[in-house]
C-alpha positions as CSV (number, residue, x, y, z in Angstrom):
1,X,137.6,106.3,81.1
2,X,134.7,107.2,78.7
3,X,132.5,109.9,79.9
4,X,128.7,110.4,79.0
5,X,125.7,112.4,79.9
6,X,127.5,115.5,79.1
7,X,130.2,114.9,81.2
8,X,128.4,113.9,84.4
9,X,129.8,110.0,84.5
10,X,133.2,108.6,83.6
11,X,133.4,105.3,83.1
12,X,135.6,102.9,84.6
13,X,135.9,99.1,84.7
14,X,133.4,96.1,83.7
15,X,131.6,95.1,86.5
16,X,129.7,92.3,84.4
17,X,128.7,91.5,80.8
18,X,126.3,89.2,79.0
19,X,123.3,89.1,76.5
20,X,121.9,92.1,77.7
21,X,125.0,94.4,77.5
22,X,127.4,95.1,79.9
23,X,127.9,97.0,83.5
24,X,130.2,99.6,84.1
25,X,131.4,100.9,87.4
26,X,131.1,104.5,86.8
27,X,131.8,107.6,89.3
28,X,130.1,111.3,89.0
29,X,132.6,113.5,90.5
30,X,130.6,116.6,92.9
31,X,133.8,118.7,93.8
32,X,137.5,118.0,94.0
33,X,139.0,115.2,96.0
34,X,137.9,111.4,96.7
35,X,135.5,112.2,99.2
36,X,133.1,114.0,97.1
37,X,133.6,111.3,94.3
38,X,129.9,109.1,94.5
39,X,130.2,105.7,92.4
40,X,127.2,103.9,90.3
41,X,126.7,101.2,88.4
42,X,126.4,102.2,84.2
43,X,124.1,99.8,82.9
44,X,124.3,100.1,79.3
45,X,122.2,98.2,76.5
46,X,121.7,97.9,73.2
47,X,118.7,100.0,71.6
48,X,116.4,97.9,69.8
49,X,115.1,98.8,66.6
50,X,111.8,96.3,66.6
51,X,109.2,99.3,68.2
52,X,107.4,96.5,70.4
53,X,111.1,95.6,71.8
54,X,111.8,99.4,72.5
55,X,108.5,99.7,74.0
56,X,109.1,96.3,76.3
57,X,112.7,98.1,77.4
58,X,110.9,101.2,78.3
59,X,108.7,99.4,80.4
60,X,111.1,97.4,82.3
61,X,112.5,100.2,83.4
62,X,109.5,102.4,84.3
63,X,108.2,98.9,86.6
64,X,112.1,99.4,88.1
65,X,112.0,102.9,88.7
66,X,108.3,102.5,89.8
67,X,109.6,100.1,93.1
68,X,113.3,101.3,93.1
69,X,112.6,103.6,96.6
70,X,112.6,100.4,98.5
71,X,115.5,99.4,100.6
72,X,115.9,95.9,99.0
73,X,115.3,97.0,95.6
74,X,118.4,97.8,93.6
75,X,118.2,101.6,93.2
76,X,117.3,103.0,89.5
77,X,118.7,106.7,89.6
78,X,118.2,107.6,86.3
79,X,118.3,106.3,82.5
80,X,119.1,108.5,79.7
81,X,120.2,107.3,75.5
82,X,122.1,108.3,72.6
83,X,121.2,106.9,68.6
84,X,122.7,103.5,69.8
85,X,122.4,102.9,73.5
86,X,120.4,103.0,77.2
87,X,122.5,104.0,79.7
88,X,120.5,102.9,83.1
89,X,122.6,104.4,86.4
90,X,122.2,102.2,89.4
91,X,123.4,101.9,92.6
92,X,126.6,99.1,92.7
93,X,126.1,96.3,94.4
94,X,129.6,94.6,94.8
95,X,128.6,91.4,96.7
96,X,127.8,89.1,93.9
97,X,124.4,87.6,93.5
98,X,122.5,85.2,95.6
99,X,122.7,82.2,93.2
100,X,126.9,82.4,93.8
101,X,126.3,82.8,97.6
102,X,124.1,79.9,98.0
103,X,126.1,77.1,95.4
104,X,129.7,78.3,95.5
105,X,130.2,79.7,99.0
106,X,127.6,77.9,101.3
107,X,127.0,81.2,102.2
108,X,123.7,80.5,103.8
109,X,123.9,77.1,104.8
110,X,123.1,76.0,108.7
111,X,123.0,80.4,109.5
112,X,119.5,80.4,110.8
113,X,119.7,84.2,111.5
114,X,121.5,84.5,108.3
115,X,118.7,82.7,106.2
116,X,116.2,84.1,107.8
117,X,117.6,87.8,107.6
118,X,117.9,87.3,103.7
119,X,115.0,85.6,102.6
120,X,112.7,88.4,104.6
121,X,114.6,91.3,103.0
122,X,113.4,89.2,99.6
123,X,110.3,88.7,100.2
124,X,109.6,92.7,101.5
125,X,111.1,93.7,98.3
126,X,108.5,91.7,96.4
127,X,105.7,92.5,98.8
128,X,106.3,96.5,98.1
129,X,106.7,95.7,94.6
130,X,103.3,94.1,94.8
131,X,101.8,97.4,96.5
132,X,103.2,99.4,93.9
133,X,101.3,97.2,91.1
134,X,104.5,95.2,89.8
135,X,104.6,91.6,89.9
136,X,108.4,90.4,89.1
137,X,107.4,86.7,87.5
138,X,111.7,86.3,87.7
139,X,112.3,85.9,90.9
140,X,115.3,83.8,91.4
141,X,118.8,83.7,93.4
142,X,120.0,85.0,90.3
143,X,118.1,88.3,90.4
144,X,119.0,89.1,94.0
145,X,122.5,90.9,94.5
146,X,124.3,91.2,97.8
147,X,126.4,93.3,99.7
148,X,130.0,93.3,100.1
149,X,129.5,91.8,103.7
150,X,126.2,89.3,102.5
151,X,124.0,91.3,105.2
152,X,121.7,93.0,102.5
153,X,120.0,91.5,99.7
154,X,118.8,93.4,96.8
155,X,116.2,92.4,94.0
156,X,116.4,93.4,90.4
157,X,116.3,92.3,86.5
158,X,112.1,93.9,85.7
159,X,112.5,93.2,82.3
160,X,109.2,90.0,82.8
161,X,107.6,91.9,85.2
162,X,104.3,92.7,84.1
163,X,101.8,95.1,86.1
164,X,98.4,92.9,85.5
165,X,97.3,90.2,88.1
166,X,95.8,88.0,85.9
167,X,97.8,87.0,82.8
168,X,97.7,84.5,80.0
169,X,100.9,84.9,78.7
170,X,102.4,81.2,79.3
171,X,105.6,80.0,80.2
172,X,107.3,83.5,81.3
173,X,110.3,83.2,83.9
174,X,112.7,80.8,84.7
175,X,111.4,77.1,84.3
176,X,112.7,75.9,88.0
177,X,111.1,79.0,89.4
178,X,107.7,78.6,87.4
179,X,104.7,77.4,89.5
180,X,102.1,75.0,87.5
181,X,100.0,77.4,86.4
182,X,102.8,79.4,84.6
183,X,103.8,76.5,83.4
184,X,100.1,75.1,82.1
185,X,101.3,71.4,80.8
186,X,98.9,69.4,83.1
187,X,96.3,72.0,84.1
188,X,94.6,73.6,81.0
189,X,94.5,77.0,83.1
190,X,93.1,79.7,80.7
191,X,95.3,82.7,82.9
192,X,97.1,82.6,86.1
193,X,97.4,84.8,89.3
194,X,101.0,86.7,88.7
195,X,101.3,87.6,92.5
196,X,100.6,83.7,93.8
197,X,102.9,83.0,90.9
198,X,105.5,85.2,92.4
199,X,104.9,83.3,96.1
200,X,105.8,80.2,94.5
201,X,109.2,80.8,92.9
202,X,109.9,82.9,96.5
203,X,109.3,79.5,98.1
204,X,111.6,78.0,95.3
205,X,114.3,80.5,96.2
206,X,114.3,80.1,100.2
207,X,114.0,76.1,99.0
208,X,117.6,76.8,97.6
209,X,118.9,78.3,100.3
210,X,118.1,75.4,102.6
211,X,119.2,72.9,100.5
212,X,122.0,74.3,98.3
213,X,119.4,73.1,95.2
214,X,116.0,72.7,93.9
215,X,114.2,69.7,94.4
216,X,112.7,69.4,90.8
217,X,113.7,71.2,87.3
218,X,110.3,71.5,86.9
219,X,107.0,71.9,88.5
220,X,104.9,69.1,86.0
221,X,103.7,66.0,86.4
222,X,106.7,64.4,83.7
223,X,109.1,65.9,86.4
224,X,109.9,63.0,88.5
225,X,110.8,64.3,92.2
226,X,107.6,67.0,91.4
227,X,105.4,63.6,90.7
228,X,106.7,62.3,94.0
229,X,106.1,65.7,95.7
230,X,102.5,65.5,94.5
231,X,102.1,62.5,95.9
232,X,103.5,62.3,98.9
233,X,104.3,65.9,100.4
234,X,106.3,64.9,103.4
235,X,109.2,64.5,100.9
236,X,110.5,68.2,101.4
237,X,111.8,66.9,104.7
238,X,112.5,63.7,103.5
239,X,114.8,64.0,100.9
240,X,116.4,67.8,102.0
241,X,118.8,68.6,104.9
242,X,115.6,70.5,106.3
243,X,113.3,70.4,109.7
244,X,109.7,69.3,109.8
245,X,109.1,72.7,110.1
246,X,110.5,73.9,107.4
247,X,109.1,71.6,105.5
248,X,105.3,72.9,106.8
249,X,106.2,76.4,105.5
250,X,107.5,75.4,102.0
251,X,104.2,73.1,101.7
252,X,101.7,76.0,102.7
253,X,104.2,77.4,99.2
254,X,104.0,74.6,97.3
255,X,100.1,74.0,97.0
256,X,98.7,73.6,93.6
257,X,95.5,75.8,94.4
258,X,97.0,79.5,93.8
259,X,94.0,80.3,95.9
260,X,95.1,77.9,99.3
261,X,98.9,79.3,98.7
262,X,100.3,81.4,101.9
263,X,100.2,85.2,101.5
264,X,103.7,87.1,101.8
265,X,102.6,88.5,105.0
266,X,101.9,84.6,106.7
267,X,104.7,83.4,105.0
268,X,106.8,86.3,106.3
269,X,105.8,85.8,109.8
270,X,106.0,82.3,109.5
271,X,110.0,82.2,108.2
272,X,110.3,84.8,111.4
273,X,108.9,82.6,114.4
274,X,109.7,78.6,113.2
275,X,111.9,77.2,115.5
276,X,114.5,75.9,113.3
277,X,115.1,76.1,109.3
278,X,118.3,73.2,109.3
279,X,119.3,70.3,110.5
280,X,121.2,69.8,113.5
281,X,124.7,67.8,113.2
282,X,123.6,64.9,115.2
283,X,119.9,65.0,112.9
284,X,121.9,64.8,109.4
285,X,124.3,61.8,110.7
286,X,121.0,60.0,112.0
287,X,119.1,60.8,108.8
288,X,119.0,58.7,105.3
289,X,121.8,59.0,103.0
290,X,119.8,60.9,100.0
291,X,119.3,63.9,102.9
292,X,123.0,63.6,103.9
């Protein structure tokens, strides 16, 4: 394969591709034989030429490498460029992402310890982000790899993170992930809190891992199920394979004062000491036909 940075990485096959550019798997040989060979992950993008687009790929990474000593934060090694390209070395992450665990494979679904395990690995990943002054605003199942074995999440993808608490910069993230004020199509806000916005779409993302799914596409008053939410907030419960319980914890989320919304530290301990996240066999065959 191609090397680059002088020789220090050769790179071998595509671990993924898309609009960004493409992964490599890539291996930095430290002395002869196997054992000594370490293997990355090449990131590799296309430079932009617009200087406000360079500047906003510069800063993504420098947020990354900023957060990247944390254990459930996909490690940023190094980055370096030639006239065309970024080359961003990363530590491989070979179990998929959390999106593909949670819809294709059920990974997640009924594993209490499993769940909880997971979602607490997320959700200290974003808390020492948000000690280091980075607030993610893409936090989805999409943006967390996993290990080989599923045991060990990994958060990732900085490029909408932003280092300011209060933003008015509108309608950043992914829509299903967005709380209302990001959102701003009933509430007239004139900025928004990015760290309570980032407690929301964690409470979207445990939300899928219960349930498989979301419960609305988006968080506005024109969304149906989010209308029926609104008005009657029992319906976590009531319309999700889910216990009362869990249903309390994804409320204390899901409140539309940013300022009522559980901390990451409540929310932590809470997700650590409720009884019981799913259903129980004999609960889902007694319960209505929309949860089942």
């Amino acid at each position: 394969g191609q090397t680059i940075d002088n020789g220090s990485l050769r790179l071998l096959d595509t671990l993924g591709c898309g609009g960004f550019g493409a992964v490599f798997r890539a291996i930095a040989p430290k002395g002869r034989g196997p054992s000594n060979t370490r293997v990355f992950a090449v990131k590799v993008i296309a430079k932009k030429s617009d200087p406000r687009a360079a500047q906003e790929q510069m800063r993504e990474l420098a947020y990354h490498k900023r957060v990247s000593s944390h254990p459930n934060v996909v490690t940023l090694h190094r980055h370096f460029s030639d006239s065309t390209f970024i080359y961003v070395v990363l530590d491989v992450v070979l179990g998929g992402d959390l999106f593909t665990a949670i819809v294709d494979k059920a990974t997640y679904y009924c594993n209490e310890g499993l769940t909880k395990k997971i979602f607490v690995q997320i959700l200290d990943a974003v808390a020492w982000c948000h000690s280091r002054g980075v607030f993610h605003r893409d936090l989805k199942p999409e943006n967390v790899l996993l290990s080989s074995n599923g045991l060990h999440a990994y958060l990732t993808d900085f490029g909408l993170a932003t280092e300011n608490k209060i933003s008015k910069t509108f309608g950043v993230g992914s829509r299903a992930y967005m709380s209302p004020q990001v959102i701003n199509e009933d509430l007239d806000c004139d900025s928004y809190s990015t760290p309570h916005n980032d407690i929301w779409a964690l409470g979207c993302v445990l939300l899928n891992m219960l349930a498989g799914c979301g419960l609305w596409k988006r968080a506005v008053y024109a969304d149906r199920t989010f209308m029926l939410y609104r008005q009657d907030r029992n319906l976590l419960h009531e319309a999700l394979p889910i216990t009362k319980s869990a249903g309390r914890i994804l409320r204390r989320v899901f409140t539309m004062d940013p300022a009522k919304r559980i901390s990451l530290a409540h929310l932590r301990v809470a997700v650590i000491e409720v009884d019981r996240l799913y259903l129980t066999a004999d609960e889902l065959n007694l319960a209505t036909e929309e949860v089942q």
